[in-house]
VOMARVEX-692029 format. One record per residue (C-alpha): x, y, z. Coordinates in steps of 0.25 Angstrom, whole numbers, always signed. Example, Ala and Ser with C-alpha at 12.3 -4.5 7.8 and 13.67 -1.06 7.14 Angstrom:
REM residues 2
px->+49, py->-18, pz->+31 .
px->+55, py->-4, pz->+29 .
REM end
This chain:
REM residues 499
px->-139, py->-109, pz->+102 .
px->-139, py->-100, pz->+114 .
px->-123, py->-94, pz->+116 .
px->-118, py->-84, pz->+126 .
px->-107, py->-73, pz->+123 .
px->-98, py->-71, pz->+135 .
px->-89, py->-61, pz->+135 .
px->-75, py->-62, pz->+139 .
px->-73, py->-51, pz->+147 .
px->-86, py->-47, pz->+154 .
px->-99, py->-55, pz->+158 .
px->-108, py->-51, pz->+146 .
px->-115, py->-64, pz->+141 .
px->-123, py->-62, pz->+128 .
px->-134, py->-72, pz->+126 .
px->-135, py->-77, pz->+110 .
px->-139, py->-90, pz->+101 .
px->-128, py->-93, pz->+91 .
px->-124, py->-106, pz->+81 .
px->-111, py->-108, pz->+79 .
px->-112, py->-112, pz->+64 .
px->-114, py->-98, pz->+63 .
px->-109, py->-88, pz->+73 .
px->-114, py->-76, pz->+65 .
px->-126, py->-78, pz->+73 .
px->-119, py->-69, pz->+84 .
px->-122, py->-57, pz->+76 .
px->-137, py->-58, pz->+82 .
px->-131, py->-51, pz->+96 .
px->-133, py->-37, pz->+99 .
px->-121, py->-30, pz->+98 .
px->-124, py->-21, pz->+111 .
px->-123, py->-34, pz->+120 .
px->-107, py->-36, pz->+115 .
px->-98, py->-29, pz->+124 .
px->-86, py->-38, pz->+127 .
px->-76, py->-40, pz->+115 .
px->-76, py->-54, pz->+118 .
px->-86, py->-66, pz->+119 .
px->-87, py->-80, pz->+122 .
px->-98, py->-88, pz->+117 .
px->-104, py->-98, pz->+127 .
px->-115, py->-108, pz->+129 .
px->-122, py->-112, pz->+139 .
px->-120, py->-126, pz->+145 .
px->-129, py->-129, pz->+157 .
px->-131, py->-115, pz->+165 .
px->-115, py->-112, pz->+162 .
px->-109, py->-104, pz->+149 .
px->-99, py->-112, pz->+142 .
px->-90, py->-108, pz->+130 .
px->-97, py->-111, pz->+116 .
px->-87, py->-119, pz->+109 .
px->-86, py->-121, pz->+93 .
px->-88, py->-135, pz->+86 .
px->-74, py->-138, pz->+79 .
px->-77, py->-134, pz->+65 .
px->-83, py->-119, pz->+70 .
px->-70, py->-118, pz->+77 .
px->-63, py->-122, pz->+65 .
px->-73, py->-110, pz->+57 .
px->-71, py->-99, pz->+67 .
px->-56, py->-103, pz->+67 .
px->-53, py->-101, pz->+52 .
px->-67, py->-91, pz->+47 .
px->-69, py->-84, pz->+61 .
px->-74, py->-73, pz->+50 .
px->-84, py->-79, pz->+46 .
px->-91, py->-79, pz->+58 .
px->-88, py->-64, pz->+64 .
px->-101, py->-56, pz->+66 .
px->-100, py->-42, pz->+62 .
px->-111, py->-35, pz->+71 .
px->-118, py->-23, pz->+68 .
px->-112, py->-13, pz->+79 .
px->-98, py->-15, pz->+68 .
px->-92, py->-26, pz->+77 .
px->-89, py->-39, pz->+76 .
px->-90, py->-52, pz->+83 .
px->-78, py->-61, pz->+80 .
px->-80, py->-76, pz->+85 .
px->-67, py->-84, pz->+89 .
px->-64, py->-97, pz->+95 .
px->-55, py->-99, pz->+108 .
px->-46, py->-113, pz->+108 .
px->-58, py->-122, pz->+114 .
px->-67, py->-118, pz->+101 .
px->-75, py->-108, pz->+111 .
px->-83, py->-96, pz->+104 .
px->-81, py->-82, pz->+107 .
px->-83, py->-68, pz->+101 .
px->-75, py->-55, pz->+98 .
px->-84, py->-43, pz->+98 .
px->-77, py->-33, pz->+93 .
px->-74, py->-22, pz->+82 .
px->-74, py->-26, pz->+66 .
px->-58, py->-27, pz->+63 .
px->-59, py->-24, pz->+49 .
px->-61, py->-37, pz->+44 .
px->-69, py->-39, pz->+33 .
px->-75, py->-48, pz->+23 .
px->-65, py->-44, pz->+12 .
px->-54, py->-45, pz->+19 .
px->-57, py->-60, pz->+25 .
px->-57, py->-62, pz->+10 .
px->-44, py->-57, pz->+7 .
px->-39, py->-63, pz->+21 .
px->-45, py->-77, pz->+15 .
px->-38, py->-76, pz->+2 .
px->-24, py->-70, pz->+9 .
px->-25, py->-82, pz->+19 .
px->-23, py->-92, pz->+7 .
px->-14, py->-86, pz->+0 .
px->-5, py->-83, pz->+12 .
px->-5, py->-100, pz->+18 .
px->-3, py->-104, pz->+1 .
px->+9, py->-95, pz->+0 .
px->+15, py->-99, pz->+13 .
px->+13, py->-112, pz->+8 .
px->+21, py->-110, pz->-5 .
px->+31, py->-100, pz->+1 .
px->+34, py->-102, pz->+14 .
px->+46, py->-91, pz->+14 .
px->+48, py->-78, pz->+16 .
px->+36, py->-74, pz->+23 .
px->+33, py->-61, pz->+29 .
px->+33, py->-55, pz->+43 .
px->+20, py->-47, pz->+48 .
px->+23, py->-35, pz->+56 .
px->+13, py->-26, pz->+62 .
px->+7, py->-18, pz->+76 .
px->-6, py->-15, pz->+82 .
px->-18, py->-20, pz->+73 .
px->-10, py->-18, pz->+60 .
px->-13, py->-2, pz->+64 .
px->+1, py->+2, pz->+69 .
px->+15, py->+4, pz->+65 .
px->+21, py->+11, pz->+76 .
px->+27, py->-2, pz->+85 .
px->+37, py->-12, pz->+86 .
px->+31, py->-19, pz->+74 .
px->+31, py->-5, pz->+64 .
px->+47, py->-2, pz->+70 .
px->+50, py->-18, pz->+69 .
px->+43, py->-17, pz->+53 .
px->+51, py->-4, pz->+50 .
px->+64, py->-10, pz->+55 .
px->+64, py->-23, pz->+46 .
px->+58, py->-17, pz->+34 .
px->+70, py->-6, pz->+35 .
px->+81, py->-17, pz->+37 .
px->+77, py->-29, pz->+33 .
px->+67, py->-24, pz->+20 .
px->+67, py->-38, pz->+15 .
px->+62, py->-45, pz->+24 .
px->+46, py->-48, pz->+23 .
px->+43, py->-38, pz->+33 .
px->+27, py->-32, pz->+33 .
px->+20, py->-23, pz->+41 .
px->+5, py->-25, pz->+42 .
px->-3, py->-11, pz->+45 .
px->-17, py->-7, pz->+42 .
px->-20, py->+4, pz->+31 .
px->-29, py->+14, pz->+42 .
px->-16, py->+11, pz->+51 .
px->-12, py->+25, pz->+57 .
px->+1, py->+22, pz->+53 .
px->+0, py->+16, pz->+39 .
px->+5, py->+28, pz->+31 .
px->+18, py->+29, pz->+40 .
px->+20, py->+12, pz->+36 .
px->+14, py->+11, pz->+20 .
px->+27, py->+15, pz->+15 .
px->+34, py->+5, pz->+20 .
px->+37, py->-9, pz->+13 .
px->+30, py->-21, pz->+16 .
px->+18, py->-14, pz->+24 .
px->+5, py->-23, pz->+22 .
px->-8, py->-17, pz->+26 .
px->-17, py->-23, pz->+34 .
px->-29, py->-30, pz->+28 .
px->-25, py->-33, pz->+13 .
px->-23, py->-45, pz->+8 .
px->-7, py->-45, pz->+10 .
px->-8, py->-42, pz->+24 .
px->-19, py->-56, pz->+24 .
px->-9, py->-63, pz->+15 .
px->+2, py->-59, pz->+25 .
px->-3, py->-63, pz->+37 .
px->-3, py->-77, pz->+32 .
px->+10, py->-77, pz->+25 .
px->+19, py->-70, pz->+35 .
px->+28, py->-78, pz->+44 .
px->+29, py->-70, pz->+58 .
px->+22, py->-56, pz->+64 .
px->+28, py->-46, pz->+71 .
px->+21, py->-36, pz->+77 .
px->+19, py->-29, pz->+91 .
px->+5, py->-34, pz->+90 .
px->-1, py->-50, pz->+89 .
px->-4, py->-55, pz->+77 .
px->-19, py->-53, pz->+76 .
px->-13, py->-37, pz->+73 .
px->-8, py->-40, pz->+59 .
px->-22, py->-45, pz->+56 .
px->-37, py->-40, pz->+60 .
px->-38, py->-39, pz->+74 .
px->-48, py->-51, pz->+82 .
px->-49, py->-56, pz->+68 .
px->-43, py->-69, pz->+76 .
px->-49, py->-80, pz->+70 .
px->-49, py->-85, pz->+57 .
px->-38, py->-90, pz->+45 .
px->-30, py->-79, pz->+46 .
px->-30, py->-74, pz->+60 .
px->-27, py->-89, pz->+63 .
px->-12, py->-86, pz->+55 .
px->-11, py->-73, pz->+60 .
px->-13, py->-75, pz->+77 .
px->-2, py->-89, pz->+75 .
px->+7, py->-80, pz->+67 .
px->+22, py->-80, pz->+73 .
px->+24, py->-66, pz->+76 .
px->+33, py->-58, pz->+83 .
px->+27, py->-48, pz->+96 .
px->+35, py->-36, pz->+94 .
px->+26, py->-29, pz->+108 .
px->+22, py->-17, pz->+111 .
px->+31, py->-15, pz->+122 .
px->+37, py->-20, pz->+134 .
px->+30, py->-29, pz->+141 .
px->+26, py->-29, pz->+157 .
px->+15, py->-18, pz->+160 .
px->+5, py->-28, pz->+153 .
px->+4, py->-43, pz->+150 .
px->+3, py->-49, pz->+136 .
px->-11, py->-55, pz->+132 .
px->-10, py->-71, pz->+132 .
px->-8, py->-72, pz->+116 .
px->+8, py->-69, pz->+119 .
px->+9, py->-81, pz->+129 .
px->+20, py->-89, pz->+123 .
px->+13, py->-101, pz->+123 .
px->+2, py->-95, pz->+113 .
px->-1, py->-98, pz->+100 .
px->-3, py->-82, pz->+98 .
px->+12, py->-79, pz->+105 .
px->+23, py->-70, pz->+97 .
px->+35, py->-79, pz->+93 .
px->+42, py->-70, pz->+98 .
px->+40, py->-58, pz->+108 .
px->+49, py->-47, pz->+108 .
px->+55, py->-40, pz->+122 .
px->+62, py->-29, pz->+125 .
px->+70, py->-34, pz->+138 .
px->+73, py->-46, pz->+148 .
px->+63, py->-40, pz->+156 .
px->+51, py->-42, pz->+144 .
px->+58, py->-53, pz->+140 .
px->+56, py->-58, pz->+155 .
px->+43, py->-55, pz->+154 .
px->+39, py->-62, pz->+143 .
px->+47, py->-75, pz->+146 .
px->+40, py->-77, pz->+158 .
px->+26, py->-71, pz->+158 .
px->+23, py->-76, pz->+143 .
px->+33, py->-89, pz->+142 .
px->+42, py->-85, pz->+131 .
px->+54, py->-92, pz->+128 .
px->+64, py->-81, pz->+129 .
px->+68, py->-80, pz->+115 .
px->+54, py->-78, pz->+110 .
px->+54, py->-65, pz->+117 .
px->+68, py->-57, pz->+113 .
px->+73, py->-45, pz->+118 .
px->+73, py->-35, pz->+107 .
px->+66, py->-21, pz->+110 .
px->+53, py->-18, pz->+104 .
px->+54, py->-12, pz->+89 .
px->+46, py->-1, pz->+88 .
px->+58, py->+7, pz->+100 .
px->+68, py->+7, pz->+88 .
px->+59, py->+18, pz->+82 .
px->+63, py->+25, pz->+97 .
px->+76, py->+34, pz->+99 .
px->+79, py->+33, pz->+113 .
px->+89, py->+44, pz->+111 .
px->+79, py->+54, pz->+103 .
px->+68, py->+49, pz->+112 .
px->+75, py->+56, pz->+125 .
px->+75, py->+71, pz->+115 .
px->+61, py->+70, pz->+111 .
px->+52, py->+80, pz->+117 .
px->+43, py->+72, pz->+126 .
px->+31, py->+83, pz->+127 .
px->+19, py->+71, pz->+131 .
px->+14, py->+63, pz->+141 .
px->+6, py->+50, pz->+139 .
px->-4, py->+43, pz->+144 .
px->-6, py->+31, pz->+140 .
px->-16, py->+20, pz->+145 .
px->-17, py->+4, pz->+142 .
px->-33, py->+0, pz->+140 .
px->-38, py->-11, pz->+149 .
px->-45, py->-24, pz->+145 .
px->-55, py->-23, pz->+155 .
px->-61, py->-11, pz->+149 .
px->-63, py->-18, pz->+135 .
px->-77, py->-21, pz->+137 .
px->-83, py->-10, pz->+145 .
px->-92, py->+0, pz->+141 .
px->-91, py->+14, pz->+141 .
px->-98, py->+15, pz->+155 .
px->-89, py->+7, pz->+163 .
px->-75, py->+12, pz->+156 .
px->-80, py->+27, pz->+161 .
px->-81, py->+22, pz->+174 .
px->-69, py->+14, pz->+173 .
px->-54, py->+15, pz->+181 .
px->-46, py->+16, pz->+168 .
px->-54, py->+28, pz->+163 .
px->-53, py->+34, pz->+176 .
px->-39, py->+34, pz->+180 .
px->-35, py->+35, pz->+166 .
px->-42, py->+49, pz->+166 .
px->-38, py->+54, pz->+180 .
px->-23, py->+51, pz->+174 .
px->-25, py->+59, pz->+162 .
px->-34, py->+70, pz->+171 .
px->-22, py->+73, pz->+181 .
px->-11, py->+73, pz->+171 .
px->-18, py->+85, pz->+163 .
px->-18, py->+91, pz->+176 .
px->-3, py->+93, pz->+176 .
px->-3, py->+102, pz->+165 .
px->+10, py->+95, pz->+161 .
px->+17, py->+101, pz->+151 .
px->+15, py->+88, pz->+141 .
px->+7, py->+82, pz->+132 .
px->-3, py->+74, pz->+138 .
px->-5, py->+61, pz->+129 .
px->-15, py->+50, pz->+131 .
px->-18, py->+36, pz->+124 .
px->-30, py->+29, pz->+129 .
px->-40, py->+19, pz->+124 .
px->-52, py->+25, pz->+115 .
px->-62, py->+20, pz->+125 .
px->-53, py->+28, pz->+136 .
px->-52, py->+41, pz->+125 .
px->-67, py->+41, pz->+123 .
px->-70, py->+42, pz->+138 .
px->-65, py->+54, pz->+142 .
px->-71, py->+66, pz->+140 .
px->-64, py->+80, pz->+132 .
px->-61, py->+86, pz->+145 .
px->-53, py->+73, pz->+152 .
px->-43, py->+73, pz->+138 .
px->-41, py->+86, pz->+136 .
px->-27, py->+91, pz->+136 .
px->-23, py->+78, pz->+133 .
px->-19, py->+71, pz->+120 .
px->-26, py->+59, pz->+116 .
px->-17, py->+50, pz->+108 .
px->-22, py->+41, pz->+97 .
px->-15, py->+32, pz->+88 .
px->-18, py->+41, pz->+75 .
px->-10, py->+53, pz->+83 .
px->+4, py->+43, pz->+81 .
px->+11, py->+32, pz->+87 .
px->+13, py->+30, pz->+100 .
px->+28, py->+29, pz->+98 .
px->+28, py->+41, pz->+92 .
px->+20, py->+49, pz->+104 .
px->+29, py->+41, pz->+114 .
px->+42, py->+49, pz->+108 .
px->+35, py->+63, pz->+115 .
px->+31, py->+57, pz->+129 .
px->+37, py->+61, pz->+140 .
px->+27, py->+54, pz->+150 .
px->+20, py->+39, pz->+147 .
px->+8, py->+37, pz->+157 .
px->+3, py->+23, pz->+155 .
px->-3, py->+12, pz->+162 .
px->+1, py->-3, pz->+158 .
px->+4, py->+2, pz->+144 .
px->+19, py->-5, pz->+136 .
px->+21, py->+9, pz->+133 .
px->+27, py->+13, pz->+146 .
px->+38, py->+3, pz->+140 .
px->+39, py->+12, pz->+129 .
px->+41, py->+24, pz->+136 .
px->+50, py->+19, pz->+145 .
px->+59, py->+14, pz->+132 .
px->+57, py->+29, pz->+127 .
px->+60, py->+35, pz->+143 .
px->+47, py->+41, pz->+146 .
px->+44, py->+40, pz->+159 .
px->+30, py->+31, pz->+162 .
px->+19, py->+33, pz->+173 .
px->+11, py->+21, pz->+176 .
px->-3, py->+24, pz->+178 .
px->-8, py->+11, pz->+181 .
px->-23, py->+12, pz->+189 .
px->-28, py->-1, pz->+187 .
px->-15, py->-8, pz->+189 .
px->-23, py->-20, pz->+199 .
px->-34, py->-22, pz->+187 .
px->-23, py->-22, pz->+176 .
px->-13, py->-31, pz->+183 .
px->-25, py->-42, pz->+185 .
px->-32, py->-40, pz->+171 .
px->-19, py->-37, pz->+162 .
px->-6, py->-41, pz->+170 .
px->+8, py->-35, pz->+169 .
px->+21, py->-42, pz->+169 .
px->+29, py->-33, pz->+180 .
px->+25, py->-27, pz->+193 .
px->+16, py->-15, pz->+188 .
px->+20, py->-11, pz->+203 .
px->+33, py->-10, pz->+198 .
px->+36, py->-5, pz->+185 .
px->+49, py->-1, pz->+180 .
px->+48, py->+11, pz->+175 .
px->+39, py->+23, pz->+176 .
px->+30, py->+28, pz->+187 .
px->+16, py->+22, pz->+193 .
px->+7, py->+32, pz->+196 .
px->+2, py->+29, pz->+210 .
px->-7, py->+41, pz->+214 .
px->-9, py->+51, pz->+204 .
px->-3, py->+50, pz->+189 .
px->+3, py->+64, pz->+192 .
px->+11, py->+62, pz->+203 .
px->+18, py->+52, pz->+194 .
px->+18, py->+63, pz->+181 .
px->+25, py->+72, pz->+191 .
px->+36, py->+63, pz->+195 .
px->+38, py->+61, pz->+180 .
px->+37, py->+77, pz->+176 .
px->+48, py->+78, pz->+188 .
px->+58, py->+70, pz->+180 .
px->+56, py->+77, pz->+167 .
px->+49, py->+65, pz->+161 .
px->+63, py->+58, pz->+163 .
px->+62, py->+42, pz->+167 .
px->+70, py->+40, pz->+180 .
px->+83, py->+35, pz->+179 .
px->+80, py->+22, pz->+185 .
px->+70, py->+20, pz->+173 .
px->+80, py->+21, pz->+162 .
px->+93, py->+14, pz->+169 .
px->+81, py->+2, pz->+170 .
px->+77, py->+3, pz->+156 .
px->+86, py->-6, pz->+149 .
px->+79, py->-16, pz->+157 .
px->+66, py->-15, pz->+149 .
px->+71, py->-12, pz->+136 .
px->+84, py->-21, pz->+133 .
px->+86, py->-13, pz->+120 .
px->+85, py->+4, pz->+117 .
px->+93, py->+4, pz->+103 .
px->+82, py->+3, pz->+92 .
px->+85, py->-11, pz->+87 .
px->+74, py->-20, pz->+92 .
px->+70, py->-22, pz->+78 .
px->+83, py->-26, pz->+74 .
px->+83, py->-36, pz->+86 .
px->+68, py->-41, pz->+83 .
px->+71, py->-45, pz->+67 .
px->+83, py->-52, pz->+72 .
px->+72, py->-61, pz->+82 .
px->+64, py->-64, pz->+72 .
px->+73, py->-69, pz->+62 .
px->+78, py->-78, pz->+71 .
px->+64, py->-83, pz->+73 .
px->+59, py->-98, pz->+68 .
px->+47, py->-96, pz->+61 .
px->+47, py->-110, pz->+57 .
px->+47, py->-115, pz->+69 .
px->+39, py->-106, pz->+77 .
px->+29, py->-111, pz->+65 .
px->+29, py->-123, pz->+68 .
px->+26, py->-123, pz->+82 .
px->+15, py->-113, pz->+79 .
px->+8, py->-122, pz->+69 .
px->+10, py->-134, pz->+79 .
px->+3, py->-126, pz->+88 .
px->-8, py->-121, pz->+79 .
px->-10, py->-136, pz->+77 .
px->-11, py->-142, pz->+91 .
px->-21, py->-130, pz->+94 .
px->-30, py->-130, pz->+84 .
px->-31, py->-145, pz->+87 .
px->-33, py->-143, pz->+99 .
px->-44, py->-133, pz->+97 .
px->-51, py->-141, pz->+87 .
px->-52, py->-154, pz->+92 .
px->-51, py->-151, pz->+106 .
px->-66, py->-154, pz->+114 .
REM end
């Protein structure tokens, strides 16, 4: 049967015969004609394209063995099928993940003994906690982990982290630390009651591994979002939309005006989102901030989702690169007497030349935490990025470099007027007129930034931990339980049975 893959995100149609009895047969196409990281698979039907839906018992296949049918293609990639809600194909082209034929093994055996334990005993089951791609333990979900295991050691408290993590040696010592990928950390993903994490729960597991027995538990887990920081500068992905099945049961905030945010643009009930702080400030001391020497300056930029998919050709050529570069250019030029820092995307780092970086310091996850580089910054220039937040909590002063601000405001979104910020300075001609402005008030915030700072941050007293165990013990995990597996019900009905 003749099938079309349509990307998602450009007009690339690749032309290809398949059966759906055995999706393996993708593996013919030529690695050089994938480009995009998402496909659709369509048929044609008269002279138009139309989605290619799955019969009800390959739905039901994909739903619960998707690896079975993954095709791992000779340039080390993988294409990963999925289904959406109307049983429609599609295609992940992306990177191998680490998952592996023995370790599906020890997931399978892991998945049944996790549903027959929680069978026989339904108590006492553990809480999850983890960051970015099991990798990190340096946020809100580390600080919220180190908190509960020093004052509530009894509690079932684990921290999931991957054994290459950066990080692992600072964690390993620690009780209750479950690395990721044995046969506990299956077994737990099954058995635990609730996640927390700064992240979404397909964190904890093997990233776009999302279909199968496993990942099925895993995305409808109740969990808790602990987030990165304040929100505003960027909107949330849709998965975070109260009315989803993927939404945190509870969404922590930092203020009425994020919790005012989040009530009205997500519709949340106001006592999903509490006020509380983010964790991972109780490892900051305001007061030993404001005595630390503050010798760098930063620069550091948010990528773009409409530069996933180009080549290296066009991302030369484009604006991000450009203006990114003419910032960095003319800050060199002031011969300031700091240390200038940059954190950028690979793609970014591998397209300038020596010359363009030198005299700069390009920072990289294995040179340290970026909590710990934030504690010697005395400037933060960023574009849409939650860690101007940050350095407002910490008092540095924030320039807003904010080139593409038309392109972002229509392809991303923000919550406030990015024409009105409430703290820093927008750079309107040239990035170092603003850096001047900054040098002249000693790398001080203004006074009107800091009298307006209890606005965005309700709380400056290291307790946010305290004040996020105390929500989720107060949470109803029967309940919330309940109305997910009503809902998981209804929907996969729907999905199955529906025409």
């Amino acid at each position: 049967m003749k099938v079309y893959l349509k990307s998602k995100l450009t007009s690339q149609i690749i032309e290809d015969s398949i059966n759906d009895q055995k999706i393996s047969s993708f593996s013919k196409i030529s690695t050089t004609s994938l480009s995009s990281p998402y496909y659709d698979v369509m048929v044609k039907k008269g002279k138009k394209l139309v989605p290619y839906k799955l019969s009800r018992i390959n739905f039901v296949k994909l739903l619960f063995f998707s690896n079975r049918y993954q095709v791992h293609l000779n340039n080390g990639k993988v294409l990963r099928p999925y289904t959406t809600r109307r049983r429609e194909l599609s295609f992940l082209y992306t990177s191998d993940n680490g998952m592996n034929e023995s370790l599906y093994r020890r997931q399978g055996i892991a998945y049944c003994v996790g549903k027959i334990v929680n069978l026989l005993y339904p108590f006492r089951r553990p809480i999850l906690i983890f960051e970015k791609l099991s990798l990190r333990a340096q946020e809100s979900g580390y600080a919220y982990f180190k908190y509960v295991s020093d004052y509530y050691p009894k509690e079932k408290n684990f921290f999931v982290i991957k054994k290459n993590s950066l990080e692992f040696d600072k964690i390993r010592g620690l009780s209750n630390v479950i690395v990721h990928g044995s046969f506990k950390h299956f077994y737990f993903l099954i058995r635990s009651k609730l996640f927390i994490s700064s992240e979404t729960p397909g964190h904890a597991y093997f990233w776009r591994e999302n279909m199968g027995l496993t990942a099925n538990v895993v995305r409808t887990k109740p969990y808790v979002f602990l987030q990165h920081g304040i929100l505003g500068l960027k909107k949330l992905d849709n998965v975070f939309y109260s009315d989803q099945l993927t939404a945190p049961i509870r969404l922590i905030t930092s203020s009425q005006f994020e919790q005012d945010i989040v009530t009205k643009n997500l519709g949340y009930d106001v006592k999903k989102v509490p006020i509380t702080g983010l964790a991972r400030w109780d490892l900051i001391d305001l007061k030993r901030e404001r005595t630390n020497l503050r010798d760098k300056i930063l620069l550091f930029y948010t990528w773009r989702p409409w530069l996933d998919d180009v080549d290296d050709e066009t991302f030369a050529t484009s604006e991000y690169l450009s203006s990114i570069n003419k910032s960095i250019q003319l800050i060199k030029q002031m011969n300031l007497d700091k240390e200038i820092i940059v954190m950028m995307h690979p793609k970014m780092q591998a397209s300038l030349s020596e010359k363009e970086i030198s005299n700069i310091r390009l920072w990289t996850d294995s040179d340290g935490p970026l909590n710990e580089l934030m504690s010697s910054v005395a400037l933060l220039i960023t574009d849409y990025s939650s860690l101007a937040w940050e350095a407002y909590y910490r008092e540095v002063p924030v320039i807003f470099d904010m080139f593409d601000q038309q392109r972002y405001e229509k392809e991303v979104g923000s919550y406030i007027d990015l024409n009105r910020i409430p703290f820093g300075s927008k750079v309107v001609n040239k990035i170092s007129d603003n850096v001047q402005q900054i040098i002249a008030q000693d790398y001080q915030m203004t006074e009107e930034e800091l009298q307006a700072k209890g606005t965005y941050f309700a709380f400056q007293d290291q307790n946010a931990s305290q004040r996020i165990h105390d929500v989720i013990q107060s949470i109803d995990l029967r309940a919330i339980n309940r109305e997910k597996r009503r809902l998981i019900v209804r929907a996969a009905f729907r999905i199955i049975f529906k025409r």
